[in-house]
N, CA, C and O of each residue as an XYZ file, in Angstrom:
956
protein
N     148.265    112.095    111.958
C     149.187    113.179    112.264
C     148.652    114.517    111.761
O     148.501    115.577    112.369
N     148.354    114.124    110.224
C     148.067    115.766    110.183
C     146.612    116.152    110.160
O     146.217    117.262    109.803
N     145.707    114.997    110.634
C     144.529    115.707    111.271
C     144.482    116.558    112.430
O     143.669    117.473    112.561
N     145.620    116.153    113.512
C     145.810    116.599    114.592
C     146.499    118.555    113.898
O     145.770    119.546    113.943
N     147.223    118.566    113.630
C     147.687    120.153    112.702
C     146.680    120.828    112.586
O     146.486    121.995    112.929
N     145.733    119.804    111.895
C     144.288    120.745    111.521
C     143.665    120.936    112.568
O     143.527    122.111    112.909
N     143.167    120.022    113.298
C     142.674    120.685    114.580
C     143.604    121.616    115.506
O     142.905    122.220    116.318
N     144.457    121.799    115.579
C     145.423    122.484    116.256
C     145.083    124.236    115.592
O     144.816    125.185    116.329
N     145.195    124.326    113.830
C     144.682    125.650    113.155
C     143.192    125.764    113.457
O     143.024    126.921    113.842
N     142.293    125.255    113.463
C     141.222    125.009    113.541
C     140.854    125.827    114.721
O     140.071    126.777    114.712
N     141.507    125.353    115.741
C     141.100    125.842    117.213
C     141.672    127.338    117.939
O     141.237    128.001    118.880
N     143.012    127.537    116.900
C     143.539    128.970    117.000
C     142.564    129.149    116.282
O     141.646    128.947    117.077
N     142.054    129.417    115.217
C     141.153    130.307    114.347
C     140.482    130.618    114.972
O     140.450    131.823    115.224
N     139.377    129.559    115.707
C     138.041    130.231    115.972
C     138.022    130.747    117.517
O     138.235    130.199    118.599
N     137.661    132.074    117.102
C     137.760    133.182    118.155
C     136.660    132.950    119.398
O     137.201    132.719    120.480
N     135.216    132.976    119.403
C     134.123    132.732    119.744
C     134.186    130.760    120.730
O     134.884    129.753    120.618
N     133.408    131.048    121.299
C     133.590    129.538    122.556
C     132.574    129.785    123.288
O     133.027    129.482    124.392
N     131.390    130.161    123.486
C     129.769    130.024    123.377
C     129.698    130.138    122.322
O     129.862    131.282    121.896
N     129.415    129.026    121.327
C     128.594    129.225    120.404
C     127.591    127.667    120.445
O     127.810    126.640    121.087
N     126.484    127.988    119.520
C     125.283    126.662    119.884
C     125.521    126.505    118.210
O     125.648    127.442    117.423
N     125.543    125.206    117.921
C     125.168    124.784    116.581
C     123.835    124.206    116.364
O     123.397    123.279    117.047
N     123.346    124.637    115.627
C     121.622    124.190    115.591
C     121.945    123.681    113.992
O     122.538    124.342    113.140
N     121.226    121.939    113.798
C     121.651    121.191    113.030
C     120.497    119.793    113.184
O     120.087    119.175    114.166
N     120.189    119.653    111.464
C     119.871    118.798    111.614
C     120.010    116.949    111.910
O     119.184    116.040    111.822
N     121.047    116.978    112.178
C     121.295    115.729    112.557
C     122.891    115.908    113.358
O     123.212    116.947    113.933
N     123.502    115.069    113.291
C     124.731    114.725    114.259
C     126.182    115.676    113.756
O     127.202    115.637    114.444
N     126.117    116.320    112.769
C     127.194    116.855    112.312
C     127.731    117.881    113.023
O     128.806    118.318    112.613
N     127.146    118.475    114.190
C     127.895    119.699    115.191
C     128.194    118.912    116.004
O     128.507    119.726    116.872
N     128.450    117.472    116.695
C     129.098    116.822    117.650
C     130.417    116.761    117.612
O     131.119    116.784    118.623
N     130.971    116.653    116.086
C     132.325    116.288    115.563
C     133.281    118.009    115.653
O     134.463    118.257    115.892
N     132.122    118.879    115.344
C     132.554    120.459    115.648
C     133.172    120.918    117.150
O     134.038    121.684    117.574
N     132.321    120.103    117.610
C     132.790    120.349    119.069
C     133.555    119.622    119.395
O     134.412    120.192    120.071
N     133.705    118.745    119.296
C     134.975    117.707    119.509
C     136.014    118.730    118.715
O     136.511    119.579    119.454
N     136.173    118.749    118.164
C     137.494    119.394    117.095
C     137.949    120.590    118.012
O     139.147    120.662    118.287
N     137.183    121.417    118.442
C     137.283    122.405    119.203
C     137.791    122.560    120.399
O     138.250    123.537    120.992
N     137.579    120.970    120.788
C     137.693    120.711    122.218
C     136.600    121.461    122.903
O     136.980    122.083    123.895
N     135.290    121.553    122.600
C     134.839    122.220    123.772
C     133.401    121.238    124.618
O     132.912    120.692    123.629
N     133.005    121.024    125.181
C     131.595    120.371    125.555
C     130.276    120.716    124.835
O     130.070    121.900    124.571
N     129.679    120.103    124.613
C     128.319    119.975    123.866
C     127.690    121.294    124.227
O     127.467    121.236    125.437
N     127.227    122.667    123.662
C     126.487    123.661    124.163
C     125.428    123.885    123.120
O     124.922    124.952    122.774
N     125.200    122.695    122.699
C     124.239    122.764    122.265
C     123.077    121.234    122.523
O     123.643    120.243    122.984
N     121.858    121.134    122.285
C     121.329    119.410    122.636
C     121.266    119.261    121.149
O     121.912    118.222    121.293
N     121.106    119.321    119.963
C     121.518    118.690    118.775
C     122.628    118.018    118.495
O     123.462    118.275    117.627
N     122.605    117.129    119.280
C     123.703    115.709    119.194
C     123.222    114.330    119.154
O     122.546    113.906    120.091
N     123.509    113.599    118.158
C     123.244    112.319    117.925
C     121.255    111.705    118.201
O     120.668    110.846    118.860
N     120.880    112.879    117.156
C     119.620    112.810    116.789
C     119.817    113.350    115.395
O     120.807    113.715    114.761
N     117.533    113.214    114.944
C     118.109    113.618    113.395
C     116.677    114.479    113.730
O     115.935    114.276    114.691
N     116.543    115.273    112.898
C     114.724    116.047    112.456
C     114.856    115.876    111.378
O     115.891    115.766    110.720
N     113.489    115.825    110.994
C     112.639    115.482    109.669
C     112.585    117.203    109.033
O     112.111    118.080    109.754
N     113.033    117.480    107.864
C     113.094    118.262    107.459
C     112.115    119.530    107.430
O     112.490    120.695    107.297
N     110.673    119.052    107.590
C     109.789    120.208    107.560
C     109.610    120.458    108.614
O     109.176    121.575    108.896
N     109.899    119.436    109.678
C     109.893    120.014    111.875
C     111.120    120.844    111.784
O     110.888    121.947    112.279
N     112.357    120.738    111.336
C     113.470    121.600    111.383
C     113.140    122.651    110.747
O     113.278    123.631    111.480
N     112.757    122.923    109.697
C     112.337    124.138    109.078
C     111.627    125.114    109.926
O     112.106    126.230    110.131
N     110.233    124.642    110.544
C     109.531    125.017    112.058
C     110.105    125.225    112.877
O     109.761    126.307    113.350
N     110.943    124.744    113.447
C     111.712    124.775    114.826
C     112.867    125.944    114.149
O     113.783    126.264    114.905
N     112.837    126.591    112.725
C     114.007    127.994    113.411
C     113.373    128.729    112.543
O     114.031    129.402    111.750
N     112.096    128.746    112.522
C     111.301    130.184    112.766
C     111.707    130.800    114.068
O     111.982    131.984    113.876
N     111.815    130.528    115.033
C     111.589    130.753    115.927
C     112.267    129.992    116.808
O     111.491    129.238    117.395
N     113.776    129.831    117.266
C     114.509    128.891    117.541
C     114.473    128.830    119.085
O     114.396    127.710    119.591
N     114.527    130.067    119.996
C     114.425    130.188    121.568
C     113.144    129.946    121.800
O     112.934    129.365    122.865
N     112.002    130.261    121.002
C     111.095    129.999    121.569
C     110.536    128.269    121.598
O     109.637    127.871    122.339
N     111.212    127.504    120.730
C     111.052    126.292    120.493
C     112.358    125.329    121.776
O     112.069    124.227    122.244
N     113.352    125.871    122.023
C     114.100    125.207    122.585
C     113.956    125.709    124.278
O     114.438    125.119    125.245
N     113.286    126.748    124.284
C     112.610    127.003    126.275
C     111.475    126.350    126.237
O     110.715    126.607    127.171
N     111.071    125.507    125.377
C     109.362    124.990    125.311
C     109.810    123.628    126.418
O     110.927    123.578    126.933
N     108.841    122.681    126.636
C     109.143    121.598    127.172
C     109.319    120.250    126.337
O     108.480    119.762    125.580
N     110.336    119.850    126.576
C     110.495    118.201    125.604
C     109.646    116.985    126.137
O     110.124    116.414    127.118
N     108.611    116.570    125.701
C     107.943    115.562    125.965
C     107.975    114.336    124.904
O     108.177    114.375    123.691
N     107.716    113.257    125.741
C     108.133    111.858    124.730
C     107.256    111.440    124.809
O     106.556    111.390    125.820
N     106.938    110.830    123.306
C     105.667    109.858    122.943
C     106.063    108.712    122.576
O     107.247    108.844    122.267
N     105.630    107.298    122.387
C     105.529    106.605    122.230
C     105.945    106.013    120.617
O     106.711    105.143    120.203
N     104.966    107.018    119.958
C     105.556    106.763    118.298
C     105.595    107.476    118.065
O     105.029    108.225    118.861
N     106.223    108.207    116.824
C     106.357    109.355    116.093
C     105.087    109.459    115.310
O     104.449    108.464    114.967
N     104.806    110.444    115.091
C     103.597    111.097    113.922
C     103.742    110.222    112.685
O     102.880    109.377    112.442
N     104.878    110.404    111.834
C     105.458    109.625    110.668
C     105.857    109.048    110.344
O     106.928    109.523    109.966
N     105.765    107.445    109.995
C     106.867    106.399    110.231
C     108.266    106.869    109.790
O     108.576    107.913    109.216
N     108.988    105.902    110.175
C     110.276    106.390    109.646
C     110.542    104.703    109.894
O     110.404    104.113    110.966
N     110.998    104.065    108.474
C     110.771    102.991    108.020
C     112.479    103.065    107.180
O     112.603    103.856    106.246
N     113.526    102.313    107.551
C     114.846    102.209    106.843
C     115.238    100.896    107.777
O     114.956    100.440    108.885
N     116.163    100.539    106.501
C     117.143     99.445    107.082
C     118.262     99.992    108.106
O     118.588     99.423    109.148
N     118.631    100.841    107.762
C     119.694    101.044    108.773
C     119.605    101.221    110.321
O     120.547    101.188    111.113
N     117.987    101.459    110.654
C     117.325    101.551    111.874
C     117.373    100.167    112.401
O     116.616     99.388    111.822
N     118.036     99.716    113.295
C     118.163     98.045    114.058
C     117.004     98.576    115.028
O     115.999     97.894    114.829
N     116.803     99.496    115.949
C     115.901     99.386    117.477
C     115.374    100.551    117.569
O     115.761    101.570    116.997
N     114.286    100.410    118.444
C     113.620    101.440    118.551
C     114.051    102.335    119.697
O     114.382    101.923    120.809
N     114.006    103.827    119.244
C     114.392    104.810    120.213
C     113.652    105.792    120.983
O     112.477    105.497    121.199
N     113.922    106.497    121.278
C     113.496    107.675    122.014
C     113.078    108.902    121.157
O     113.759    109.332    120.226
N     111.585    109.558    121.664
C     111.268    110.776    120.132
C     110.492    111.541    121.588
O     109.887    111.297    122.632
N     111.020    112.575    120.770
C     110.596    113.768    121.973
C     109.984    114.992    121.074
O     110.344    115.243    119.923
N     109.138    115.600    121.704
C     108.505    116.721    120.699
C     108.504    118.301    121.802
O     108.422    118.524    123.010
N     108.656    119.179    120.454
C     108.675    120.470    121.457
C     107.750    121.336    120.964
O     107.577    121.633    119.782
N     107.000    121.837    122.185
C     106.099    122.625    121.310
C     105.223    121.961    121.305
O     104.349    122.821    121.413
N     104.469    120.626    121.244
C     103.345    119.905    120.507
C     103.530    119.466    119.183
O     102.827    118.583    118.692
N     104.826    120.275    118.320
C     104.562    120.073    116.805
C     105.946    119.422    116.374
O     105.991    118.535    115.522
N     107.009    119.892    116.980
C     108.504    119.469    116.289
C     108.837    118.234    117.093
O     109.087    118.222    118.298
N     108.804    117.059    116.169
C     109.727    115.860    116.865
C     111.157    115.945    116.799
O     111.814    116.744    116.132
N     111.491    115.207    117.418
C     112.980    115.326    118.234
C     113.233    113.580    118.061
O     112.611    112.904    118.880
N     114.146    112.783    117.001
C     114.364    111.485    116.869
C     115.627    111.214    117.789
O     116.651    111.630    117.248
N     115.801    110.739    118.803
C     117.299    110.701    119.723
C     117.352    109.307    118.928
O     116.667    108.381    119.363
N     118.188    109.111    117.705
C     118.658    108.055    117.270
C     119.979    107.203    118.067
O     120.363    106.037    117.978
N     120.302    107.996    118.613
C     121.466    107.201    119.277
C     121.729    107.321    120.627
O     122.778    107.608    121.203
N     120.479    107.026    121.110
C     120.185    107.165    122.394
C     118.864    105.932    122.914
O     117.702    105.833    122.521
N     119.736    105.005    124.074
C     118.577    103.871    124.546
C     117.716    104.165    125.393
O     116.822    103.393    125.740
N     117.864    105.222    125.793
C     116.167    105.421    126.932
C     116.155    106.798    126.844
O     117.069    107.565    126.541
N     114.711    107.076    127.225
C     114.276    108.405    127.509
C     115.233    109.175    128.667
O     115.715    110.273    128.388
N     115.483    108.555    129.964
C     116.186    109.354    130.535
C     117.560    109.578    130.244
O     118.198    110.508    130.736
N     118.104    108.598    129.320
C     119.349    109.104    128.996
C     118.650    110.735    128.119
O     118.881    111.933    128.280
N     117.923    110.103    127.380
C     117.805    111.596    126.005
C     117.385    112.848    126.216
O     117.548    113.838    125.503
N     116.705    112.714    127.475
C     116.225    114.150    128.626
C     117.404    114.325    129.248
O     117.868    115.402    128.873
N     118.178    113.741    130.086
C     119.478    114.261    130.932
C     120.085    114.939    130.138
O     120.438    116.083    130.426
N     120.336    114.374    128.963
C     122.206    114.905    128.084
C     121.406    115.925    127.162
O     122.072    116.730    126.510
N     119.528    115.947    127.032
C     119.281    117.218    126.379
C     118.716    118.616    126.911
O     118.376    119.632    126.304
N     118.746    118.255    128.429
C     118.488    119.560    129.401
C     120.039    119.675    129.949
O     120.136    120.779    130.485
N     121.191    119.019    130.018
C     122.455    119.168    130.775
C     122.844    120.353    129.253
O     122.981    121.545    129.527
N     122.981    119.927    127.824
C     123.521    120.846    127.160
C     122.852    121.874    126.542
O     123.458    122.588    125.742
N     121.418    122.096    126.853
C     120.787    123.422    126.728
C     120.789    124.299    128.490
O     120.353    125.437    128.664
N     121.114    123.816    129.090
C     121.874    124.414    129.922
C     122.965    125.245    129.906
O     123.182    126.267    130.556
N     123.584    124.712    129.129
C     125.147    125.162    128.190
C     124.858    126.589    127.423
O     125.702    127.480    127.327
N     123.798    126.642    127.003
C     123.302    128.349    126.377
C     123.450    129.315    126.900
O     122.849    129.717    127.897
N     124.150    129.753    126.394
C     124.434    131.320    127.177
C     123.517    132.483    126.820
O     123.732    133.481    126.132
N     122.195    131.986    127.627
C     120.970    132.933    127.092
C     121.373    133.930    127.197
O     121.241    133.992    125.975
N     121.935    135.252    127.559
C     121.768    136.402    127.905
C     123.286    137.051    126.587
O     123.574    138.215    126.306
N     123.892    135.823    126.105
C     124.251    136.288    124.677
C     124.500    135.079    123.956
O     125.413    134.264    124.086
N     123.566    135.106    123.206
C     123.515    133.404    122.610
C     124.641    133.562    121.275
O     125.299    134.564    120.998
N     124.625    132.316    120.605
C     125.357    132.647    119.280
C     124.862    131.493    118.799
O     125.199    130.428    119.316
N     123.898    131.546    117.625
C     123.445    130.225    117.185
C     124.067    130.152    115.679
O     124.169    131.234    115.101
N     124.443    129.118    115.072
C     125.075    128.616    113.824
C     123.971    127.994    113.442
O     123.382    127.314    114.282
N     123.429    128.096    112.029
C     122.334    126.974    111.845
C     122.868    126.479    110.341
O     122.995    127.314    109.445
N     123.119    125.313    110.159
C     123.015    124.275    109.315
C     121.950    123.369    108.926
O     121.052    123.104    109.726
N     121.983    122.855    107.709
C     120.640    122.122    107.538
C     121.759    121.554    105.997
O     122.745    122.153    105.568
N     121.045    120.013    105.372
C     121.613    119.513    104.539
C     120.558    118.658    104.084
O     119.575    118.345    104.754
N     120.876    118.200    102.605
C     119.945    117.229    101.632
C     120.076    116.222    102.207
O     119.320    115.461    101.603
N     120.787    115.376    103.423
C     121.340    114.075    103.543
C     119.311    113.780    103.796
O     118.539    114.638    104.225
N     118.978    112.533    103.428
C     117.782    112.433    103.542
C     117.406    110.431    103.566
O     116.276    109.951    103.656
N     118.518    109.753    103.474
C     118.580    108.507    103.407
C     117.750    107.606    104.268
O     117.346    106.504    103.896
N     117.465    108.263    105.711
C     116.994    107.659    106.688
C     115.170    107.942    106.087
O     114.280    107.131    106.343
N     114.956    109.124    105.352
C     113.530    108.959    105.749
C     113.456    109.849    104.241
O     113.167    111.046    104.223
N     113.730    109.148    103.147
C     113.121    109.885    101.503
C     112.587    110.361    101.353
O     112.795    111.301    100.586
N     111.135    110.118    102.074
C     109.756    110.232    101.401
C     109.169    111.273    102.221
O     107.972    111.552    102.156
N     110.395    112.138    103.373
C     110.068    113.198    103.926
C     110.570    114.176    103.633
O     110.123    115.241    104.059
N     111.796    114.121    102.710
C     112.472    115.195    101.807
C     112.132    115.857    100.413
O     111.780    115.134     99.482
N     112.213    116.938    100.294
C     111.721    117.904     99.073
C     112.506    119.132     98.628
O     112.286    120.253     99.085
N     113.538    118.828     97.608
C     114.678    119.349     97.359
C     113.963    121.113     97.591
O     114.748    122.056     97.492
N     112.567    121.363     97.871
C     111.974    122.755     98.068
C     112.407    122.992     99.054
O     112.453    124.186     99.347
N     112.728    122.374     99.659
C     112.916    122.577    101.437
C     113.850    123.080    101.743
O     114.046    123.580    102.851
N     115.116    123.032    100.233
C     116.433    123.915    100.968
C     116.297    125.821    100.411
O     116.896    126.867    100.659
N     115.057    125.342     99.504
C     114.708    126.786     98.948
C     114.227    127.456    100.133
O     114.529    128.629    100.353
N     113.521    126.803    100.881
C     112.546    127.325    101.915
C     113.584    127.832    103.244
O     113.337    128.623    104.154
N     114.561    127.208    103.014
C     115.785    126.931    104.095
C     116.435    128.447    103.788
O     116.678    129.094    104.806
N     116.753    129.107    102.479
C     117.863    129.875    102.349
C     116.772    131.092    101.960
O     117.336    131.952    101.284
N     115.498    131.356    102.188
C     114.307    131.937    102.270
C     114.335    132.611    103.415
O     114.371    133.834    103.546
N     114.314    131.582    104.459
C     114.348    131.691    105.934
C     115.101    133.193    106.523
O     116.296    133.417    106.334
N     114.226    134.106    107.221
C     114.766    135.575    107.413
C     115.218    135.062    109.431
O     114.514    134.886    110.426
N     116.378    135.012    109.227
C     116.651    134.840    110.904
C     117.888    135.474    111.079
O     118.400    135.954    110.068
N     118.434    135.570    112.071
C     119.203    136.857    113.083
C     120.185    135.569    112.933
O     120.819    135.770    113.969
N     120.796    134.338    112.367
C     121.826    133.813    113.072
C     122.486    133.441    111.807
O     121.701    133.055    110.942
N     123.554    133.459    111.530
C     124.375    132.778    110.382
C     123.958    131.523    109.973
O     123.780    130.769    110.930
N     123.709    130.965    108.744
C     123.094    129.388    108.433
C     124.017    129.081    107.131
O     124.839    129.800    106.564
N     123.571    127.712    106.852
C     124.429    127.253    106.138
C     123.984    125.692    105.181
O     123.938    124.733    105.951
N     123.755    125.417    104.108
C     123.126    124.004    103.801
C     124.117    123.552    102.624
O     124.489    124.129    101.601
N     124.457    122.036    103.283
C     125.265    121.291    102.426
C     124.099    120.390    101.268
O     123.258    119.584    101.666
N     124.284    120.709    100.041
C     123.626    119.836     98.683
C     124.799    119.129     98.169
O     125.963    119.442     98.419
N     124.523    118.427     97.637
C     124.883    116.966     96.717
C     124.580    117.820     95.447
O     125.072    117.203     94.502
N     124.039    118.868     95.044
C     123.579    119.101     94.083
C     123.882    120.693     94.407
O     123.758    121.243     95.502
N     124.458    121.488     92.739
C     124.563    122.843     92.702
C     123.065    123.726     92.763
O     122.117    123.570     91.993
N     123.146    124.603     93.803
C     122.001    125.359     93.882
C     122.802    126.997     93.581
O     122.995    127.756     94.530
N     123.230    127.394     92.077
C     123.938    128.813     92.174
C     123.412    129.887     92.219
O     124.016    130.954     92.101
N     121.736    129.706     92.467
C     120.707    131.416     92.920
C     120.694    131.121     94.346
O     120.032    132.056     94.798
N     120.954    130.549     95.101
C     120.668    130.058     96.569
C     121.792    130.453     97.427
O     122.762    129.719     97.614
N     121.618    131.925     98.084
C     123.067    132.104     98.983
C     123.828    131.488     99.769
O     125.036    131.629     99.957
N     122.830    130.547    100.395
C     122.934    129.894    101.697
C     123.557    128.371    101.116
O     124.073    127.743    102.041
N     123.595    127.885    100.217
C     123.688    126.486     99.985
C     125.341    126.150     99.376
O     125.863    126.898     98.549
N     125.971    125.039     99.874
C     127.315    124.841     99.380
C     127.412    123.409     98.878
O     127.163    122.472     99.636
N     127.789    123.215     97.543
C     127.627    122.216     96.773
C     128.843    121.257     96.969
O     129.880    121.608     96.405
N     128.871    119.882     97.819
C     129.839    118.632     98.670
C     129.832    117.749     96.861
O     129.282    116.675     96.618
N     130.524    118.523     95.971
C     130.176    117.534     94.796
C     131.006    115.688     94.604
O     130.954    115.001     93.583
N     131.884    115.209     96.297
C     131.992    113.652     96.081
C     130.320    113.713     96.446
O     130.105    112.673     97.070
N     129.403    114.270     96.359
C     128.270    113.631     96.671
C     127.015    113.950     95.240
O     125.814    113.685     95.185
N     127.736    114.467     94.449
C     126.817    114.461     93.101
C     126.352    113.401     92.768
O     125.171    113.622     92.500
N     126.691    111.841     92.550
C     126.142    111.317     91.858
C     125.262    110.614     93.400
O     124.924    109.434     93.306
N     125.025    111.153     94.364
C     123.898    110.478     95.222
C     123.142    110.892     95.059
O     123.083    111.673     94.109
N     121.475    110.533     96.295
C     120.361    111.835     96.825
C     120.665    112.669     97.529
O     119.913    113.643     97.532
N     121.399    112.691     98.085
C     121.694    113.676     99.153
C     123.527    113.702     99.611
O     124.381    112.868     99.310
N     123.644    114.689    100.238
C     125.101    114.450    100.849
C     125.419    113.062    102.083
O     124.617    112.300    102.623
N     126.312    113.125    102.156
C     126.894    112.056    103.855
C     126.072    112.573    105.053
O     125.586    113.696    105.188
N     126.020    111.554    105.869
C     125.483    111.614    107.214
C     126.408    112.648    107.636
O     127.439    113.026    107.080
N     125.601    113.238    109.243
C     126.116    114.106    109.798
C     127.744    114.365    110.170
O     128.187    115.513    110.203
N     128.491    113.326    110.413
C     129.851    112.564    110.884
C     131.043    113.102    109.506
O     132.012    113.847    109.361
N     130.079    112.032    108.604
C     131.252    111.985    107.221
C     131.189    113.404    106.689
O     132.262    113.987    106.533
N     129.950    114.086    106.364
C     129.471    115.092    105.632
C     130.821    116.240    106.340
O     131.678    116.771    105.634
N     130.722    116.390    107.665
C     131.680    117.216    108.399
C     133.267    117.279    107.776
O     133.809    118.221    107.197
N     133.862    115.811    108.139
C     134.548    115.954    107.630
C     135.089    116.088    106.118
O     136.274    116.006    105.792
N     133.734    116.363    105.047
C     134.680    116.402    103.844
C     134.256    118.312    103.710
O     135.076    118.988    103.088
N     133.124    118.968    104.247
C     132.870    119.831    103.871
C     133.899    120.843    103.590
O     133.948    121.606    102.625
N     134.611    120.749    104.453
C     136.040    121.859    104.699
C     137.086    121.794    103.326
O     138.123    122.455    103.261
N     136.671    120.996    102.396
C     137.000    121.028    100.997
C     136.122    121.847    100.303
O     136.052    121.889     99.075
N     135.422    122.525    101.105
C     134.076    123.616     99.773
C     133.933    124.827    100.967
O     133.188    125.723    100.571
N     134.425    125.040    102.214
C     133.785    125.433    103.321
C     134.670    126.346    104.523
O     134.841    125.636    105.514
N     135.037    127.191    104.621
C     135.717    127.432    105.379
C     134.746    127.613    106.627
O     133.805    128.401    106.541
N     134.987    126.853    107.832
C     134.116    126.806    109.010
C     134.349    127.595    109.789
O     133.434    128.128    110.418
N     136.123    128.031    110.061
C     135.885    128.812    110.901
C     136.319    130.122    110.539
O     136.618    130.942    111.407
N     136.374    130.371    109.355
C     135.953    131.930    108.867
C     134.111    132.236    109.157
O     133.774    133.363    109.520
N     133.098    131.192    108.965
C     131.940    131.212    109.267
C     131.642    131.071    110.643
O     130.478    131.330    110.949
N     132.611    130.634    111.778
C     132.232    130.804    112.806
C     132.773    132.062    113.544
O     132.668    132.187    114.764
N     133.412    133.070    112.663
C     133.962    134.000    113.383
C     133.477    135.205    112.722
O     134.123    136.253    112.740
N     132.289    135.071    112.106
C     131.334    135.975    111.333
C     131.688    136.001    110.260
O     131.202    137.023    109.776
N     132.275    135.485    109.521
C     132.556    135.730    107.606
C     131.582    134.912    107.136
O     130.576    134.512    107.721
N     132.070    134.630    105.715
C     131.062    134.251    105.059
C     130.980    132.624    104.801
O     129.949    132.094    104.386
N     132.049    131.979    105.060
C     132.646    130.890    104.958
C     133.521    130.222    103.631
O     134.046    129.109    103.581
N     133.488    131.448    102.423
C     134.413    131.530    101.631
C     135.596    130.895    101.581
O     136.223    131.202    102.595
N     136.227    130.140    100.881
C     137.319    129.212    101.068
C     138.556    130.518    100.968
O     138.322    131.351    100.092
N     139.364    130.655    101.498
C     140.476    131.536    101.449
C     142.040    131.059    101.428
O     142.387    129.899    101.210
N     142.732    131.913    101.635
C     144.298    131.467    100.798
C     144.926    130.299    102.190
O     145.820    129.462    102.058
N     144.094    130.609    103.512
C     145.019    129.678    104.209
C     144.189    128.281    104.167
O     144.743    127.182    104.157
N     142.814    128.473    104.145
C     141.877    127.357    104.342
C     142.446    126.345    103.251
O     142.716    125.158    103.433
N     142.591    127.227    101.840
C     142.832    126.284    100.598
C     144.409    125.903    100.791
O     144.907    124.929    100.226
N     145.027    126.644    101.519
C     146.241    125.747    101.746
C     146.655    124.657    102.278
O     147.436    123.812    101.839
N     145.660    124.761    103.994
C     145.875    123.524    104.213
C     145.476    122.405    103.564
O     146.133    121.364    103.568
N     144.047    122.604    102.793
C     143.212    121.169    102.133
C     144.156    121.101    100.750
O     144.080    120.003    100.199
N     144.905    121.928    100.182
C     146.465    121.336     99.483
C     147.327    120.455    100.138
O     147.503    119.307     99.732
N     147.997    121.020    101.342
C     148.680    120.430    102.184
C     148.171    118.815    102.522
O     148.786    117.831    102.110
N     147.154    118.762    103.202
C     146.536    117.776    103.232
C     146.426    117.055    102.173
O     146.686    115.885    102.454
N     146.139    117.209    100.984
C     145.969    116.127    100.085
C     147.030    115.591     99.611
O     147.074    114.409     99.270
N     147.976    116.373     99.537
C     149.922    115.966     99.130
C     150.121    114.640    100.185
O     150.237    113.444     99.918
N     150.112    115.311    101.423
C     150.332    114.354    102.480
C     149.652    112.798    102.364
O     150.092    111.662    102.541
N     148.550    113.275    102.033
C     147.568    112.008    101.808
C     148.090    111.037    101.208
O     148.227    109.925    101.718
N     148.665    111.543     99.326
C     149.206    111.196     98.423
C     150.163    110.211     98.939
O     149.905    109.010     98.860
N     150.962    110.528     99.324
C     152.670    110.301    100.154
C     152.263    109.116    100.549
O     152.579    108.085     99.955
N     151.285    109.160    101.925
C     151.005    108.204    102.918
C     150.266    107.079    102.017
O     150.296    105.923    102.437
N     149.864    107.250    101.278
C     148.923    105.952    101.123
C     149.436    105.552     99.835
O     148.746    104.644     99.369
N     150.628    105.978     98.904
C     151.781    105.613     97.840
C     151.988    104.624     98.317
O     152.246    104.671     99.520
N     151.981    103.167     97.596
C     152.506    101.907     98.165
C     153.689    101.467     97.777
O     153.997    101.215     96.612
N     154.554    101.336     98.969
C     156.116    100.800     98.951
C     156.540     99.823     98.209
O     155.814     99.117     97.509
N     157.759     99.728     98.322
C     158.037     98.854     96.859
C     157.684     97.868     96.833
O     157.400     97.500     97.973
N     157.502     97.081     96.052
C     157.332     95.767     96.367
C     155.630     95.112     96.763
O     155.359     93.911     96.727
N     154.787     96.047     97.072
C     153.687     95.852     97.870
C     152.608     96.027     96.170
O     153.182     96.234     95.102
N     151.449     95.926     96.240
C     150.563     96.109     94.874
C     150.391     95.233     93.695
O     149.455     95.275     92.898
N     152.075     93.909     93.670
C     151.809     93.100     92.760
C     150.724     92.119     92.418
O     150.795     91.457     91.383
């Protein structure tokens, strides 16, 4: 019930409806859903390896008008349990791989990633860029330098990086502390939904800073009372 409220404030707030979320893994799918709007961006239900994402927004139009071509294996293993089958990897440029983790064939991962860069409204774009410590799928390609290098980064578009860990000289970085005692924050999915406890999204999608403010912190009050209530066990129940 009162997720639905929140999406309901959520969607009055944010003013803007071209906008592209550029992200390293799956966490702008759930944005757009919330929004109600269609995918306008192809960063959906894939992941990049932290130092190809870093590359790929030097220079973000010129990497996403390049051509997506698929190889066979990736450059770097990427070796986890949670990987059951093998997928689809596409590279742009020659240099940035593209992991379509949740995607079974190449032509699915070319259709649904030329149908929503289609969706760009080149002639006035609006790119959001996010990036986060989540690093579970591939460890040994992460380097807590990388979010230094991340909030370093001189680009024309609003950005944003979720840590597990306080970074307080780092403008760009917002500390998800249920995720302190991990390596990294939640996957793209979960990470979304807890950020909005440290995060105001759509003060950041409507050019602010993403500063938590008097209504943002009201509802995530509201919400947690409610929570309280609902999941209080009735009499009789707990013995």
């Amino acid at each position: 019930m009162f997720s639905q409220i929140r999406k309901s404030i959520f969607q009055r707030r944010v003013k803007l409806r071209n906008l592209t979320i550029i992200t390293n893994n799956c966490w702008g799918a759930t944005l757009y859903s919330d929004l109600n709007l269609p995918y306008q961006s192809p960063f959906v239900g894939l992941f990049i390896l932290p130092d190809d994402y870093l590359k790929l927004l030097e220079n973000i139009p010129k990497y996403l008008q390049s051509p997506l071509v698929f190889v066979d294996q990736p450059s770097r293993p990427i070796i986890s349990n949670q990987i059951k089958k093998k997928y689809p990897i596409g590279v742009l440029n020659k240099t940035v791989e593209i992991h379509f983790l949740h995607y079974s064939t190449i032509d699915e991962a070319r259709t649904k990633w030329h149908r929503r860069l289609e969706r760009i409204d080149w002639h006035d774009p609006h790119f959001f860029v996010k990036f986060c410590d989540y690093a579970e799928l591939y460890p040994q390609y992460f380097d807590p330098q990388q979010i230094e290098q991340f909030d370093q980064l001189t680009i024309p578009y609003p950005k944003v990086c979720f840590t597990a860990r306080p970074y307080p000289h780092l403008q760009s970085t917002v500390w998800i502390k249920e995720c302190q005692h991990q390596a990294g924050v939640y996957n793209g999915v979960k990470l979304y939904r807890v950020c909005d406890q440290y995060f105001d999204l759509a003060d950041w999608l409507n050019g602010g800073s993403g500063q938590l403010g008097y209504l943002s912190q009201s509802v995530n009050f509201v919400e947690r009372i409610l929570r309280q209530i609902l999941q209080k066990p009735k009499i009789g129940e707990g013995d």
